[in-house]
matplotlib code that plots the C-alpha trace (Angstrom):
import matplotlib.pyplot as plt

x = [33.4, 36.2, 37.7, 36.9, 39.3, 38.5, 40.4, 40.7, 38.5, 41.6, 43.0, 39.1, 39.4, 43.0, 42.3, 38.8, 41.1, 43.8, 41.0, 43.0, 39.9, 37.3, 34.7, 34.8, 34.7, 35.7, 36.7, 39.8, 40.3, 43.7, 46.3, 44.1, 43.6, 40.3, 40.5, 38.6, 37.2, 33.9, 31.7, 29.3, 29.1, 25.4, 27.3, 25.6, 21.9, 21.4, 22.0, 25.0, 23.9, 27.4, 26.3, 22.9, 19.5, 16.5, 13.7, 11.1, 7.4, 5.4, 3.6, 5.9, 4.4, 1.5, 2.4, 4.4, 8.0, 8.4, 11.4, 9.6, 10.4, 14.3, 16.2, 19.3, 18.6, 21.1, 22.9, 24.8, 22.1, 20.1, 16.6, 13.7, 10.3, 7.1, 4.3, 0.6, -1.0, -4.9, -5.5, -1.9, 1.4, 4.5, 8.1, 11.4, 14.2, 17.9, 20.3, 23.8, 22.8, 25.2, 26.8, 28.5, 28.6, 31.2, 31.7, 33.1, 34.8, 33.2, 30.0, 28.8, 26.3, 25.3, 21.6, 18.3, 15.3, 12.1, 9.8, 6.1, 4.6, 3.1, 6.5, 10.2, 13.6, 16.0, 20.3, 20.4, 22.0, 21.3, 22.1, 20.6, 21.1, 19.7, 16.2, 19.1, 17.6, 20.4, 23.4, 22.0, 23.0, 26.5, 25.2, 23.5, 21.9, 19.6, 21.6, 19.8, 21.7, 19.6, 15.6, 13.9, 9.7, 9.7, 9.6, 11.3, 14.8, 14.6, 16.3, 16.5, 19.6, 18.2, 19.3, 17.3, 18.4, 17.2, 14.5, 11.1, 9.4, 8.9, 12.4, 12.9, 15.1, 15.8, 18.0, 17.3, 18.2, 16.3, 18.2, 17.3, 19.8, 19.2, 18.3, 18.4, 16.0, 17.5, 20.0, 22.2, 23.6, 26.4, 25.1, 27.7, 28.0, 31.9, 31.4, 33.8, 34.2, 33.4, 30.7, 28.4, 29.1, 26.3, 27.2, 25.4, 27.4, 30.8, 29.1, 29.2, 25.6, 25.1, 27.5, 26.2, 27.2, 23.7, 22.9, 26.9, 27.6, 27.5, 30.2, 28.9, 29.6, 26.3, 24.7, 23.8, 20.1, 18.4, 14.7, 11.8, 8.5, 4.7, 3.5, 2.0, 4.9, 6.1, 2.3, -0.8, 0.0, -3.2, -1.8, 1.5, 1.6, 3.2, 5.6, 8.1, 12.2, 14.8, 18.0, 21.3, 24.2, 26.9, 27.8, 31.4, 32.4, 36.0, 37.6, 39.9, 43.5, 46.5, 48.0, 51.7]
y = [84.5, 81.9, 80.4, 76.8, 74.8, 72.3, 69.2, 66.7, 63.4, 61.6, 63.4, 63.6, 59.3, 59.6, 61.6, 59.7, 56.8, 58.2, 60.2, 63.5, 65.3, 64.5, 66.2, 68.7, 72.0, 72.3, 75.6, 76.9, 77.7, 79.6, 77.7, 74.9, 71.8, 69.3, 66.0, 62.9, 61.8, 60.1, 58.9, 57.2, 56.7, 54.4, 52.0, 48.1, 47.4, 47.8, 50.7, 50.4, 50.1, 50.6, 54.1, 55.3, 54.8, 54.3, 56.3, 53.6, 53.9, 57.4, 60.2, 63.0, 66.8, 66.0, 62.4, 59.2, 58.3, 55.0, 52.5, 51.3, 54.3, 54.5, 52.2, 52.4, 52.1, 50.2, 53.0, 54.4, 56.6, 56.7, 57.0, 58.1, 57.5, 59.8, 57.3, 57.3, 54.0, 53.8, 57.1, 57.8, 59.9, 58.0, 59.2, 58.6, 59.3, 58.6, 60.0, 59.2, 59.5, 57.3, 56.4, 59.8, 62.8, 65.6, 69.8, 71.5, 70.7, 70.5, 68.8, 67.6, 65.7, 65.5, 64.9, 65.5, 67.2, 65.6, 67.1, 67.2, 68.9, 68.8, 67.7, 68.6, 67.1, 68.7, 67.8, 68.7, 68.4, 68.2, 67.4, 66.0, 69.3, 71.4, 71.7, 73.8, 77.1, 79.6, 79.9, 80.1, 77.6, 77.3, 74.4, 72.7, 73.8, 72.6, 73.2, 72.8, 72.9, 73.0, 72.6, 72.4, 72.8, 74.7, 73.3, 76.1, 77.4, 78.8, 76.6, 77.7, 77.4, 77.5, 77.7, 76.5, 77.0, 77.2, 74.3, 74.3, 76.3, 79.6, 80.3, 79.1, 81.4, 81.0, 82.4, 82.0, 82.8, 81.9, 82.3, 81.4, 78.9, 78.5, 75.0, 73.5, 71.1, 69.9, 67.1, 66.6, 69.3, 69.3, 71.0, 72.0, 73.2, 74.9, 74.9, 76.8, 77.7, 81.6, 80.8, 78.8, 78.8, 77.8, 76.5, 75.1, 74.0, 74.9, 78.5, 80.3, 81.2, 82.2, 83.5, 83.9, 83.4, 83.9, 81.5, 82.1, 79.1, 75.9, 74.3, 70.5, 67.5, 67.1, 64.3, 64.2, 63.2, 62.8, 63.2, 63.8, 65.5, 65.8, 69.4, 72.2, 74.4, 72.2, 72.6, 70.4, 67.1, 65.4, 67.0, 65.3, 62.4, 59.8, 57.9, 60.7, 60.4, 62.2, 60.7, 61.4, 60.2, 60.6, 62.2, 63.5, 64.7, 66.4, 67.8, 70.9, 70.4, 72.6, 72.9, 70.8]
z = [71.5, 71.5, 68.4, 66.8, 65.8, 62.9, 61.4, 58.7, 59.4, 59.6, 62.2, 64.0, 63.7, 65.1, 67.7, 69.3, 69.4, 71.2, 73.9, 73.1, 71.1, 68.4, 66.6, 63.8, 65.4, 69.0, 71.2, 71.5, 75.3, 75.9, 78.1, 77.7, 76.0, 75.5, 76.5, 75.7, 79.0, 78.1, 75.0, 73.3, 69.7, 69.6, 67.7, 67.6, 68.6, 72.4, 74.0, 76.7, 80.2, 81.8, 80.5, 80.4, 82.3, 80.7, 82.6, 83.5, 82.4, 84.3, 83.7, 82.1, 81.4, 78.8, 78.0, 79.2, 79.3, 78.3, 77.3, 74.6, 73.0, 73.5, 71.4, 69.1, 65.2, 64.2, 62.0, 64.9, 66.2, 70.0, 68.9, 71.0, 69.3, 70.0, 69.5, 70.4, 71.8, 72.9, 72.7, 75.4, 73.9, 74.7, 74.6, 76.3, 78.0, 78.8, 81.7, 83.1, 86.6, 89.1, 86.2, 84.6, 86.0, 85.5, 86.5, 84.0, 80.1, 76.9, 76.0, 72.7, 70.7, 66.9, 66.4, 64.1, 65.5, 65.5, 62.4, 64.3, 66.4, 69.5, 71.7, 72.1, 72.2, 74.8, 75.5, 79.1, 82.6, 85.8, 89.5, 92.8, 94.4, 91.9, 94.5, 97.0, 97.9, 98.6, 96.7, 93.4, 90.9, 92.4, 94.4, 91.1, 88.0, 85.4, 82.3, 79.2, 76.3, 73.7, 73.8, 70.3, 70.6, 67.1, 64.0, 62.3, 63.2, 66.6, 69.2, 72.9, 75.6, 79.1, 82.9, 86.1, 89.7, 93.0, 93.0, 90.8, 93.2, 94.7, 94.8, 91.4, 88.8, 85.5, 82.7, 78.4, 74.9, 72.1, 68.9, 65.3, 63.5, 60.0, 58.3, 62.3, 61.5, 58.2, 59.1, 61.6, 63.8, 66.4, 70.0, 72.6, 76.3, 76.9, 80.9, 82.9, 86.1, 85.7, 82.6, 80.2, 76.5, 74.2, 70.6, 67.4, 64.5, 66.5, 66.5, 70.0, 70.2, 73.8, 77.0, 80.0, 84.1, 85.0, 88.4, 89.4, 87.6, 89.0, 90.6, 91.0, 88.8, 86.8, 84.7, 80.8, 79.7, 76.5, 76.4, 74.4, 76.1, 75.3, 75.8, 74.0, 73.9, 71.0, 69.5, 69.4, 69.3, 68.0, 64.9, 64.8, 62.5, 65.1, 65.2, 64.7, 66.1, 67.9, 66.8, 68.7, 66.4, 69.6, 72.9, 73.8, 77.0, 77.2, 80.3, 80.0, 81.1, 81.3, 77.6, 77.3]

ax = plt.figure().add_subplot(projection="3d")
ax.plot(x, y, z, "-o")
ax.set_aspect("equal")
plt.show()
């Protein structure tokens, strides 16, 4: 387990401006330091397309992905609706693809959990050459750093490699975290080159090098999906959110 390191809100403004780190509880990598390297705080009323892609209108799992359903609230937070329309279950999605991509650092978001059932919210990565069939998940892995289908505290950090198909391996820890779906909670992904480090609340929850660890720069996507893992969803009582409050990507550079 590594140790957090935690700071005054002053110095957490300070430091976001100056790109050196930000956050309230970040790891503590010996020899190293984390840098600010990339961000987005949803600040304003349109979602910045220097940054993100909004994943046009198709079939996704038991539903739709829709832009309709991704927009920013206007309090600072990326909102991705779960709405029913003529009998159809929408959702959305964000990613970084061509836009952001990076191996390796510190990943981190703040965000509230949806509260119905029926669906799932998910902070993940991924690659082009994730479908590569022979070097495990050197050559590109689905990273998912935290999947939420239950409505109680369990939360799940999962790994995909080799492709979605026969070949296809995965790796998962399930793990309850108390009053997860109260508020706002910070997620992280500590990605080094020898392992993954999974954390809620600036809490280690999960190590593991399982897939040999990728090795590619990957992308960061948002996304809500219809399904029955998360339940029955002609129970939920729609429209229901997944708010994401920021994203903060650090890269980890030799200490001064």
């Amino acid at each position: 387990m590594v140790e957090m390191n935690r700071f005054c809100p002053v110095a957490i403004s300070f430091l976001l401006l100056a790109g050196v780190v930000a956050g309230g509880d970040l790891p503590v990598v010996p020899g190293k330091r984390l840098k600010l390297v990339w961000s987005d705080e949803f600040n304003g009323n349109r979602l910045d397309a220097k940054k993100w892609n909004v994943l046009p209108e198709a079939p996704r799992k038991g539903g739709w992905w829709s832009p309709r359903a991704v927009q920013l609230d206007g309090q600072g937070n990326l909102e991705i609706t779960t709405f029913e329309q003529a009998g159809k279950f929408y959702t959305g999605a964000v990613n970084t693809r061509g836009k952001f991509q990076q191996a390796f650092g510190y990943f981190e978001a703040r965000m509230k959990f949806q509260r119905q059932p029926g669906f799932w919210s998910a902070f993940w990565m991924t690659c082009d050459t994730v479908g590569r069939v022979g070097d495990e998940g050197r050559d590109g892995t689905e990273i998912d750093i935290i999947e939420k289908p239950w409505r109680d505290d369990r939360v799940q950090f999962t790994l995909h490699w080799d492709g979605y198909g026969k070949a296809h391996r995965s790796a998962g820890h399930k793990i309850a975290v108390p009053g997860v779906m109260r508020g706002f909670h910070s997620v992280g992904l500590l990605w080094t080159p020898e392992s993954y480090a999974f954390f809620v609340d600036g809490k280690e929850l999960w190590r593991t090098k399982a897939g040999g660890v990728s090795q590619v720069p990957e992308y960061l996507i948002f996304s809500s999906e219809v399904g029955t893992w998360g339940g029955d969803i002609r129970q939920a009582q729609l429209p229901d959110r997944f708010l994401v409050d920021y994203v903060r990507v650090y890269e980890l550079t030799d200490a001064l």
